[in-house]
BAFI-3210 file (N, C-alpha, C; in Angstrom, 3 decimals, decimal comma, padded with zeros to 6 digits):
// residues 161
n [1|2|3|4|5|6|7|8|9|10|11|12|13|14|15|16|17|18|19|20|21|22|23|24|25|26|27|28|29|30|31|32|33|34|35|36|37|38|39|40|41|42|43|44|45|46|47|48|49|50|51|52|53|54|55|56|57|58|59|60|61|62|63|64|65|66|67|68|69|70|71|72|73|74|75|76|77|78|79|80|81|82|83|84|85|86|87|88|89|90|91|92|93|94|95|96|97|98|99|100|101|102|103|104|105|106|107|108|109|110|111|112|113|114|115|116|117|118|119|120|121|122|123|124|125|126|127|128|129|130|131|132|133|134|135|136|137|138|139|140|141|142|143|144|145|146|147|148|149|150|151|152|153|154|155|156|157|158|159|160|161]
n.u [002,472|005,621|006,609|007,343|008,647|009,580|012,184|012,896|014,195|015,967|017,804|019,374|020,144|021,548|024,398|027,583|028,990|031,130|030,758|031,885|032,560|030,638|029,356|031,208|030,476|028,038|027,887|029,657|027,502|025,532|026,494|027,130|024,376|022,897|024,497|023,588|020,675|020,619|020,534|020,905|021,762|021,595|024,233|025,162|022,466|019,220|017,231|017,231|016,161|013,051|011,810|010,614|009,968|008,932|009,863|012,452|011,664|010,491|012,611|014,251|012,989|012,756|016,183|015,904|014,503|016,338|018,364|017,681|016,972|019,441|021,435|020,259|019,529|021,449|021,881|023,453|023,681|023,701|025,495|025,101|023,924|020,092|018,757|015,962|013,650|013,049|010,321|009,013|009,595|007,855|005,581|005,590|005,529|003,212|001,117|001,361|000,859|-000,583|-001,131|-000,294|-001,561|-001,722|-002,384|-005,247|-008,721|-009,852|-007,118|-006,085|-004,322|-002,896|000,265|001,418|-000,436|-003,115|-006,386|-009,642|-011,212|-009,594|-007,053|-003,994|-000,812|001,552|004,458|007,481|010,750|012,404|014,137|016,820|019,047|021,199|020,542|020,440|020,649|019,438|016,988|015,742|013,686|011,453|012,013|010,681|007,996|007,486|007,487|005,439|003,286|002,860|002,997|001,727|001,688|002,137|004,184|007,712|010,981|013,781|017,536|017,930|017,973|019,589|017,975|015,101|011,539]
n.v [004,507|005,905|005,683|007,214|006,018|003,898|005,496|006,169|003,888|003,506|005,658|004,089|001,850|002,218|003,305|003,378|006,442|009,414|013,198|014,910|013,539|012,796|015,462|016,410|014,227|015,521|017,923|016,872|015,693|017,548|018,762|017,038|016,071|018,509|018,646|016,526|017,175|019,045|021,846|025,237|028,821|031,458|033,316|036,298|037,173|038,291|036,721|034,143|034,825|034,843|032,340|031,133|029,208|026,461|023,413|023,981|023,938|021,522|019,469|020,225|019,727|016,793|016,262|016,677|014,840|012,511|013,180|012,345|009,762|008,857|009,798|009,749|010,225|012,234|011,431|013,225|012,504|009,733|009,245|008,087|007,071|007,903|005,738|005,891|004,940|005,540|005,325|005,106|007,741|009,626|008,465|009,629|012,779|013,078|012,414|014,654|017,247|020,348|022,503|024,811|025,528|028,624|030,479|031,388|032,008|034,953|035,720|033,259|031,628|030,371|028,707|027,885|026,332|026,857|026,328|027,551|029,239|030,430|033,088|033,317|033,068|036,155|036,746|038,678|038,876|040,896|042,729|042,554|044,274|046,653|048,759|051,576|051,729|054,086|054,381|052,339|051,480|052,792|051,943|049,144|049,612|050,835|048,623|047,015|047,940|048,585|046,482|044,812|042,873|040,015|038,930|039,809|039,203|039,087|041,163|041,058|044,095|046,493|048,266|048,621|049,955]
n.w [-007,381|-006,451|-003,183|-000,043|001,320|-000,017|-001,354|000,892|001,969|000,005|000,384|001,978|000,670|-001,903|-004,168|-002,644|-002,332|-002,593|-001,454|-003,284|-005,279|-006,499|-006,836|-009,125|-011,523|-011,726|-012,356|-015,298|-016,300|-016,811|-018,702|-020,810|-021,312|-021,817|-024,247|-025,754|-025,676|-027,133|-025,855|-025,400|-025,097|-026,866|-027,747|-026,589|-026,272|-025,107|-025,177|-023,813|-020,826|-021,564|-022,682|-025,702|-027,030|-027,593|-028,566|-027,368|-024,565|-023,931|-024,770|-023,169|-020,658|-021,336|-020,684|-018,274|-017,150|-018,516|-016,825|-013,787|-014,242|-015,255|-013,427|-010,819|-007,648|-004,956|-002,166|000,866|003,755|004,290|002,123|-000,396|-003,448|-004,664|-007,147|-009,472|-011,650|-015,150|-015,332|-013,101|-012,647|-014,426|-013,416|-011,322|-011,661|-013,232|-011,310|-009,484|-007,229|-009,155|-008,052|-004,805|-001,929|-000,614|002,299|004,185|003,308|002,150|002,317|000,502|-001,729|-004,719|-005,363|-008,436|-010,907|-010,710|-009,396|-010,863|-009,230|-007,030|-006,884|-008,286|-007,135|-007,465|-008,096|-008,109|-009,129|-009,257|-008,061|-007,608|-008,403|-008,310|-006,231|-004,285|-000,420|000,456|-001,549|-001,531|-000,036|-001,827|-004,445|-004,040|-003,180|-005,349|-006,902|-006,056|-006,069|-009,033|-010,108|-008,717|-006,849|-004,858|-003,599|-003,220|-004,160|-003,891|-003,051|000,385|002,504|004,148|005,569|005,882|005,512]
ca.u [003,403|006,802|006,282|008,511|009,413|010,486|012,464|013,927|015,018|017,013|019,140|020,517|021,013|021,898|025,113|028,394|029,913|032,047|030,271|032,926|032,543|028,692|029,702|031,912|030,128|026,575|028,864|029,796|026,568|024,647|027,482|026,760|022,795|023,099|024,777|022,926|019,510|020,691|020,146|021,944|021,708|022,220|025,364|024,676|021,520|018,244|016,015|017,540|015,049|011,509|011,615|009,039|010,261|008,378|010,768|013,237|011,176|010,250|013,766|014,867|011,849|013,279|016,918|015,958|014,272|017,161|019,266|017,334|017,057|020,862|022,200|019,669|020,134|022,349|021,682|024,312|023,334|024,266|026,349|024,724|023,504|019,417|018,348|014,455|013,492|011,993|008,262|008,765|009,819|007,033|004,316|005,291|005,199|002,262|000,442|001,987|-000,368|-000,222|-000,622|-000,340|-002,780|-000,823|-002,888|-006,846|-009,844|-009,517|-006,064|-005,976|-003,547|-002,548|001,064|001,253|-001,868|-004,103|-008,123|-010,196|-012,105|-008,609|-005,963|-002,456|000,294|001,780|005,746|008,654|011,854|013,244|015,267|018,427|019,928|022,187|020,010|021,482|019,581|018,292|016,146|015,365|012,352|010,935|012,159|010,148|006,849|007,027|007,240|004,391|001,737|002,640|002,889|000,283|002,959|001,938|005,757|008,892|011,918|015,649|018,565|017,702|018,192|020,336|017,338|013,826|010,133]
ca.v [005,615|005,462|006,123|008,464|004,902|003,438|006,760|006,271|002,361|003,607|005,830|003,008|000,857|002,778|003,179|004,739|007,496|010,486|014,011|015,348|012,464|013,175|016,913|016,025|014,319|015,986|018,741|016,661|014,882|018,316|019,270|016,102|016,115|019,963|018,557|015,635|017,137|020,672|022,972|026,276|029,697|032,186|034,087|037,638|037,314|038,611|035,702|033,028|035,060|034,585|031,357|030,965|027,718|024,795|022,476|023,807|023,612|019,564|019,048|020,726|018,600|015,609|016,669|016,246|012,847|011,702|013,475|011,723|008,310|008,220|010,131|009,611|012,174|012,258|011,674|013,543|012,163|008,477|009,418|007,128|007,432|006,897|005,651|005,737|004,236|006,417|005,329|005,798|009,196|009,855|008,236|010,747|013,836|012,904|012,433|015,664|017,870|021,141|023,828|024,473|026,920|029,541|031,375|031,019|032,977|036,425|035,875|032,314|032,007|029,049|028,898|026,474|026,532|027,211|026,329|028,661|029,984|030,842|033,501|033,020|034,495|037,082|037,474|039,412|038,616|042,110|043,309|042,028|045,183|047,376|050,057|052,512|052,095|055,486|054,796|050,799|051,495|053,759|050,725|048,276|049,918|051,152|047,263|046,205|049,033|048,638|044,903|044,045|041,457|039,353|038,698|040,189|037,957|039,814|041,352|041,426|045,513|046,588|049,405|048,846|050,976]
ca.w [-007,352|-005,477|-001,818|000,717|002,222|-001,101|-001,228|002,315|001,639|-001,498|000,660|002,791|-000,152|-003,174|-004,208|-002,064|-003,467|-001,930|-002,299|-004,160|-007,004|-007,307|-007,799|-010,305|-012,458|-011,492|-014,068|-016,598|-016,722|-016,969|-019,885|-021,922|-021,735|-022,567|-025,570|-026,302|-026,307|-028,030|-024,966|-025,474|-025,173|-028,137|-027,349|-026,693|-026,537|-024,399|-025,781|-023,000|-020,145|-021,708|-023,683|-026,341|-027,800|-027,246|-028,831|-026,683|-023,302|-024,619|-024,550|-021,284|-020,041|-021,695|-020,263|-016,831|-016,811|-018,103|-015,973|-012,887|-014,191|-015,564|-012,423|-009,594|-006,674|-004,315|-000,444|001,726|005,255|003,896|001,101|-001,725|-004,891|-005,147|-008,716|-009,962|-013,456|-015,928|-015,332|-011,714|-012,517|-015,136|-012,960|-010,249|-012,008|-013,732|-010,519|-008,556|-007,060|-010,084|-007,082|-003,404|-001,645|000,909|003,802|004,017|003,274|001,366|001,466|-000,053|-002,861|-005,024|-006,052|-009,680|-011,806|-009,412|-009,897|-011,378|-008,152|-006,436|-007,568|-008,165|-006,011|-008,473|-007,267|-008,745|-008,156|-010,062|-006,988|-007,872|-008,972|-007,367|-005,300|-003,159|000,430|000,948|-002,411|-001,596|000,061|-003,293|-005,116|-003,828|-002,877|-006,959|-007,611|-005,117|-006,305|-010,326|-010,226|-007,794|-006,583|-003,105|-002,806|-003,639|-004,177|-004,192|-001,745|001,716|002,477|005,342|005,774|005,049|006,770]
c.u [004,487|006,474|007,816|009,133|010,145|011,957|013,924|014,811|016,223|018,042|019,779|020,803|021,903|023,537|026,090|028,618|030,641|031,398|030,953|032,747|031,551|028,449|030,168|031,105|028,346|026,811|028,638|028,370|025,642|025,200|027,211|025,431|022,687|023,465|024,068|021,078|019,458|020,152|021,342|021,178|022,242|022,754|024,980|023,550|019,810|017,222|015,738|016,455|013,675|011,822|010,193|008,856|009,991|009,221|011,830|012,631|011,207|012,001|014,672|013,998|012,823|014,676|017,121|015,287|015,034|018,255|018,679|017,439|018,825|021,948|022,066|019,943|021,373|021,889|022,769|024,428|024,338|024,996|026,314|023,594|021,861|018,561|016,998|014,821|012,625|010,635|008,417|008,537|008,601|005,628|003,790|005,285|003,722|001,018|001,107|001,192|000,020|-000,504|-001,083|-001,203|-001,904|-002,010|-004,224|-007,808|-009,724|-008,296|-005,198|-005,052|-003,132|-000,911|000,914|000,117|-002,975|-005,351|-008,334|-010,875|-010,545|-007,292|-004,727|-001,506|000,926|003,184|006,272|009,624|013,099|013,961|015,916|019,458|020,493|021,560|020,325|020,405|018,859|017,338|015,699|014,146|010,868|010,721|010,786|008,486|006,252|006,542|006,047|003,528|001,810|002,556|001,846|001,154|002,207|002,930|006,767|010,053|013,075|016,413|017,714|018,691|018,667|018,760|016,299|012,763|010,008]
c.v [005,324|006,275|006,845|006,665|004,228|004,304|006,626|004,713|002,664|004,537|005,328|002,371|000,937|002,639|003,959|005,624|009,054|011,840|014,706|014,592|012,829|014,600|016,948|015,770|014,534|017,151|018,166|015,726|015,827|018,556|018,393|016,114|017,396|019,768|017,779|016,084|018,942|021,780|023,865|027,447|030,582|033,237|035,617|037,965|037,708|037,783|034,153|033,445|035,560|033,568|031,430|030,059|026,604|023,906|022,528|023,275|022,205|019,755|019,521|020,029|017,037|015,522|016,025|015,333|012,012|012,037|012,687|010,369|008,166|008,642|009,606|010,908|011,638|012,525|011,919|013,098|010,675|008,219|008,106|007,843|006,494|007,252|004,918|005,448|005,094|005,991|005,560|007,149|009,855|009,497|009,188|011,871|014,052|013,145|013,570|016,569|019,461|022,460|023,207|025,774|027,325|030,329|030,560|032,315|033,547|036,337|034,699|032,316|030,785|029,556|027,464|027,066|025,789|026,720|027,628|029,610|030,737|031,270|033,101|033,860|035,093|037,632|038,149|038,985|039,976|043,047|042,814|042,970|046,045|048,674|050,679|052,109|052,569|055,210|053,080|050,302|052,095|052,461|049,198|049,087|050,587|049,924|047,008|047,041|048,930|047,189|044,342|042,662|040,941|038,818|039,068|039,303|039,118|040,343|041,490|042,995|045,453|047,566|049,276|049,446|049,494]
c.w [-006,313|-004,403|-000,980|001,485|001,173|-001,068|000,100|002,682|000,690|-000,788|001,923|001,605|-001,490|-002,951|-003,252|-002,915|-003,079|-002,201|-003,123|-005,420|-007,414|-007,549|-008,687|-011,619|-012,416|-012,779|-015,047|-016,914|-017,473|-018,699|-020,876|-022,141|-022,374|-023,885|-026,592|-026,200|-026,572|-027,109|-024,782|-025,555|-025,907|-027,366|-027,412|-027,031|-024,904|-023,939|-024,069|-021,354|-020,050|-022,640|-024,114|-027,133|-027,261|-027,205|-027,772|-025,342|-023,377|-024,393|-023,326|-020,271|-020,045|-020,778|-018,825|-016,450|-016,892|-017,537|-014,279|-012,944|-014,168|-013,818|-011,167|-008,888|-005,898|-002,383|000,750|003,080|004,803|002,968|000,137|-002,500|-004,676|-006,438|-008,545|-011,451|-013,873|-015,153|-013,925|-011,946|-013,335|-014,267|-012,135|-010,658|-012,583|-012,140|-009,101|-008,060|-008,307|-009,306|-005,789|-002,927|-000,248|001,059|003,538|003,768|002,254|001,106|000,667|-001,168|-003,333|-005,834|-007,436|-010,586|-011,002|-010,057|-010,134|-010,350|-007,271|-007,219|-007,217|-007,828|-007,442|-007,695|-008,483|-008,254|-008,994|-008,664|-006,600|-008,908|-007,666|-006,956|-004,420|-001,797|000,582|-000,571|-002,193|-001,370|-000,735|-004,000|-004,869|-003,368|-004,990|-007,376|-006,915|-005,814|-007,969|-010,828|-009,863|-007,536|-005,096|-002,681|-003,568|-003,572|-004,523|-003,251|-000,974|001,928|003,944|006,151|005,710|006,416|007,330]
res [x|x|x|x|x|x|x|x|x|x|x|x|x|x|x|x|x|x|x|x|x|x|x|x|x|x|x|x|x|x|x|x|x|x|x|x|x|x|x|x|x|x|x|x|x|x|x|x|x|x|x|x|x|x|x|x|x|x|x|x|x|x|x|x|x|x|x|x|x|x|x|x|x|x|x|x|x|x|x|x|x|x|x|x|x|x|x|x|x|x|x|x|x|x|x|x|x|x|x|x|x|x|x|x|x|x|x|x|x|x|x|x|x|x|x|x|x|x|x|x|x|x|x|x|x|x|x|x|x|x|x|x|x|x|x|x|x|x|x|x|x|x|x|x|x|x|x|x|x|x|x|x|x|x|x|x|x|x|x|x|x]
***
């Protein structure tokens, strides 16, 4: 598997490149794979936040392997380009750990697909609407007690208990 030192060789030697250029075409690279492996969103449509299309997921999968191999990343400190080869990139996902375990004990929690003996954190991130203050703290104690959420994700409140 490629190592954090492999990793840290590739951004001294990789390519230069200005961050402005690797924004550039970090765009048009996304814009052509989007095209070339049929990833779109139906226009006026609801469908684009719960996918239930395999085929599509497989190809938004596909998408971004070869958006890593063809692009690489981009290392801002040394401003070069570093490029992995498919099977690098496939070996390391393949072998990724598939969750991480936050706190200990009782309040143990696996984010990913957790083992079977340990539950999975359960967030929301539905407070990203426009709530008046004086009702923000309603808002969010409705979501925590009907969700059973162990983290909330959305605005930071000028106000909260």
């Amino acid at each position: 598997m490629l190592s954090l030192l492999d990793v840290a060789e590739r951004t001294r030697q990789g390519p230069r490149m200005a961050e402005m250029d690797w924004n550039m075409a970090l765009y048009r690279k996304m814009d052509e794979l989007a095209n070339r492996f049929q990833i779109s969103v139906p226009p006026n449509s609801w469908e684009h936040f719960c996918n239930h299309d395999q085929a599509l997921a497989r190809r938004a999968l596909e998408a971004g392997l070869a958006f890593v191999v063809e692009m690489g990343t981009y290392c801002i400190q040394t401003e070069r380009v570093v490029h992995f080869g498919e099977a690098e990139v496939r070996e390391t996902l393949v072998a990724s750990p598939r969750y991480v375990t936050i706190g200990e004990g009782d309040d143990a929690r696996a984010i990913g697909v957790g083992p079977g003996n340990l539950p999975r954190i359960r967030g929301t991130q539905y407070l990203h609407g426009p709530f008046e203050d004086e009702i923000a703290l309603d808002v969010i104690k409705c979501y925590v007690q009907t969700l059973g959420a162990d983290y909330l994700e959305g605005y930071n409140f000028r106000v909260l208990d």
